[in-house]
C-alpha positions in Angstrom: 18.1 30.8 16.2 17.7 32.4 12.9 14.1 32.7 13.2 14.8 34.4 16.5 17.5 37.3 15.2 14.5 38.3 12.6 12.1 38.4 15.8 13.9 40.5 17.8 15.1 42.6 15.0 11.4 43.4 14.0 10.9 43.9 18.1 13.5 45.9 18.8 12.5 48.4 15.9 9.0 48.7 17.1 7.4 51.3 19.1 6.6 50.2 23.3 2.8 50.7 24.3 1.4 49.6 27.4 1.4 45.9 27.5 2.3 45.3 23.7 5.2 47.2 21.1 4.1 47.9 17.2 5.9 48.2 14.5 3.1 48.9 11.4 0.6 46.1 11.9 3.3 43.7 14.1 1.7 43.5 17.8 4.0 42.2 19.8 3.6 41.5 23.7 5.5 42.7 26.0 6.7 42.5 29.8 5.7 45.2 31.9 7.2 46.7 35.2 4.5 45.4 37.1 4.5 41.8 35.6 5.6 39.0 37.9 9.0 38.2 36.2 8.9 34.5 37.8 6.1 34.3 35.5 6.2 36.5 32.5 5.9 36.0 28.9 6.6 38.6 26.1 9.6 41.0 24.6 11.9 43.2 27.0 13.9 45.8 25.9 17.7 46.3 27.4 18.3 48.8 30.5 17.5 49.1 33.8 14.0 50.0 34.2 11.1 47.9 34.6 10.6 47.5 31.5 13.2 45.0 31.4 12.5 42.7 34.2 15.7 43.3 36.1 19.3 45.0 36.2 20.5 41.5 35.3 19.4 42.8 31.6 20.8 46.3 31.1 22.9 45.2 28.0 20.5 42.4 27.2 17.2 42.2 25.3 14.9 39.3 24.2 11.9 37.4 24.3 11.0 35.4 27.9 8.5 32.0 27.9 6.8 30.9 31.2 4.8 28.2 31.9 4.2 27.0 28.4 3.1 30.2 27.0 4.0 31.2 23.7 3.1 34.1 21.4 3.8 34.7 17.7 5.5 37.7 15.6 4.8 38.1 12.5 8.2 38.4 10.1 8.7 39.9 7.1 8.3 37.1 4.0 11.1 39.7 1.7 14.2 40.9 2.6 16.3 39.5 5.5 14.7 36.0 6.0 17.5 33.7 7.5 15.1 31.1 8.3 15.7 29.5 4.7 12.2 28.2 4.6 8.4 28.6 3.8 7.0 27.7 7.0 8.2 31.3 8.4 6.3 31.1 11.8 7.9 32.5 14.9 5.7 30.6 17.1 6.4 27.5 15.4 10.1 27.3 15.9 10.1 28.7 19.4 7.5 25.7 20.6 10.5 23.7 18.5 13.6 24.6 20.3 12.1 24.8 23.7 11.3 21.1 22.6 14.6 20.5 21.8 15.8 21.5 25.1 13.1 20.3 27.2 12.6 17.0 26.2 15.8 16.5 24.7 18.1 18.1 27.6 16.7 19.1 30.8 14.5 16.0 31.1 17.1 13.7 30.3 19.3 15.6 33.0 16.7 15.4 35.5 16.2 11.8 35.0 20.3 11.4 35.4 20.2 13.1 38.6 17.1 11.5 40.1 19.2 7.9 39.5 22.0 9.1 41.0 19.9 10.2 43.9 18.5 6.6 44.3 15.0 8.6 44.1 11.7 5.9 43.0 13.7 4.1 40.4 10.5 2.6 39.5 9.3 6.0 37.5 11.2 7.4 34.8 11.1 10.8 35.5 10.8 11.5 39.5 10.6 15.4 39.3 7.9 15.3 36.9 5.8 12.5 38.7 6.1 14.1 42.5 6.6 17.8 41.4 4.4 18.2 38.1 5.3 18.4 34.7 8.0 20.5 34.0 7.3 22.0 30.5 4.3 23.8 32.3 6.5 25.6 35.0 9.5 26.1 33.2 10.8 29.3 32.4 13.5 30.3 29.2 14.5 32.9 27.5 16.2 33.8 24.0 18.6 36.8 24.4 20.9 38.9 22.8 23.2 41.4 23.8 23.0 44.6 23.2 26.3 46.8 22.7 26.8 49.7 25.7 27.2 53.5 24.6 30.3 54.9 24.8 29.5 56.3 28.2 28.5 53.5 29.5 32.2 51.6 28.3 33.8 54.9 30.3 31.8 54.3 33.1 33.0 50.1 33.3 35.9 51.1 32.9 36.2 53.7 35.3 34.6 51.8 38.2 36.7 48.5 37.3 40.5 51.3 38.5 38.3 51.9 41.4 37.7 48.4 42.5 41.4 47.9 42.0 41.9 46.6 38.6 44.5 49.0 37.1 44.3 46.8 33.8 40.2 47.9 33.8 39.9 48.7 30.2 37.2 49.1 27.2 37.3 45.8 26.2 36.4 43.9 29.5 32.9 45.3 29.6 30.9 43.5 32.3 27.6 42.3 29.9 26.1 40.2 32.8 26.7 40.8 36.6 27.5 37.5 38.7 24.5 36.0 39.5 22.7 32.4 40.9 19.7 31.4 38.5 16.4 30.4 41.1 16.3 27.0 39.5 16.7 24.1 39.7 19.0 23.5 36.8 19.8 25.9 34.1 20.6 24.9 29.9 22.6 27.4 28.4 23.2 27.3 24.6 25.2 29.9 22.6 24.2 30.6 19.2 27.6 30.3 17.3 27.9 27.2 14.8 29.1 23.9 16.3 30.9 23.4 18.8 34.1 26.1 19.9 36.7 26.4 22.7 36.0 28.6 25.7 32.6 30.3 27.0 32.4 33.4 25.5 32.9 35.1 29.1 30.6 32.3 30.9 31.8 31.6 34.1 31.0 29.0 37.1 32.3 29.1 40.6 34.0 26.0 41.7 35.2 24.5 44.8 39.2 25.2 45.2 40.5 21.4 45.9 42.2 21.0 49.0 45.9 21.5 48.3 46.9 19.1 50.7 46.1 15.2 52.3 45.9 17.2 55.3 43.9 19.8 54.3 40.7 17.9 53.2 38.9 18.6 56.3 39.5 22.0 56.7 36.5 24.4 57.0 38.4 27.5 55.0 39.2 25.2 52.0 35.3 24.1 51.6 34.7 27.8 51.6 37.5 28.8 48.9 35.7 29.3 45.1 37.4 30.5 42.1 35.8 30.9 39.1 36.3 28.7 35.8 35.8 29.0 32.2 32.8 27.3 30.7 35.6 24.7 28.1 33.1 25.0 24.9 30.4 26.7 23.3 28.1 26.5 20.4 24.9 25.2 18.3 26.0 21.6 19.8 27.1 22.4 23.5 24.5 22.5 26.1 26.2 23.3 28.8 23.7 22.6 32.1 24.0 24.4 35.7 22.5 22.2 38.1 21.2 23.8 41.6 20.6 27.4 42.7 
């Protein structure tokens, strides 16, 4: 994660071309508006152009990895290194935390729910076996938010008293509009130390549970949702979405 601030501090300082930003000698690659997002690799800025790859990342930039692609940034060696170490390589520790989460997380979660499916307990990974290999089609992204203008915090809160929500005010900005990620699962980690309480605004629809014996089989329950606070967050909380 530390590795990752410097990166997109050096990216976000740097000056967009076509296809690539610069910052003195740093080429950097970038996503363009005519890249297939499903399949992109490179740096985004924040807004809502096509520059950055949807209007699910207006207050968000960051670097996207598809299909086992990876590309390297060249950080500074003085100044702000957080990285604590020699081996300084931005391409390096990416390949290591998608590692991390791959093989460490989402394979093992895969595996979990291909057992619980009673899918070919003979192989140990069924998605991988009948659907290909997984680190060569997945998709994942380092973010970070990017705090709104002043105008923008008038316009939230202005649309928030028009929706209803007399309580709308500067500090419930809306960083990330609902949305349903096109996968098949999802691993979310925050980069905060350890383990905390609460989501840091990360939410997940949940089935209301019928409030009655009676009520178990009725078609309106099955339909009610509310949505729920993700309990914890941090460096050692994965927390996992399964199905889109």
């Amino acid at each position: 994660f530390a590795t990752a601030r410097d990166a997109l501090d050096v990216a976000a300082a740097s000056t967009v071309g076509e296809g690539t930003c610069r910052q003195q000698n740093v080429v950097i690659k970038t996503i363009g508006p005519k890249d297939d997002s499903a399949h992109a690799t490179g740096y985004h800025r924040a807004g809502s152009d096509g520059g950055s790859m949807s209007r699910y990342n207006s207050h968000r930039e960051g670097f996207v990895f598809s299909d086992g692609e990876t590309f390297d940034i060249e950080l500074p060696r003085t100044g702000r290194n957080t990285s604590g170490s020699d081996d300084y390589s931005f391409q390096q520790r990416m390949e290591q935390m998608f590692a991390s989460m791959h093989d460490g997380i989402a394979t093992n979660v895969l595996s979990a729910i291909a057992r619980n499916l009673g899918l070919a307990e003979d192989k140990l990974n069924w998605f991988e076996s009948d659907m290909g290999p997984t680190d060569a089609s997945s998709q994942w992204h380092v973010k970070r938010y990017v705090v709104p203008t002043l105008d923008e915090l008038k316009s939230n809160e202005s649309e928030g008293k028009d929706e209803g929500n007399d309580e709308a005010n500067e500090d419930e900005f809306q960083w990330l509009p609902v949305h349903t990620d096109p996968s098949l699962i999802s691993v979310v980690l925050h980069d905060v130390p350890g383990k905390q309480d609460g989501g840091m605004g990360l939410q997940y629809q949940a089935p209301v549970p019928p409030s009655t014996v009676e009520d178990e089989n009725a078609t309106n329950d099955k339909k009610l949702k509310i949505w729920k606070d993700v309990p914890h967050h941090g460096h050692a909380v994965a927390t996992v979405f399964v199905g889109s």
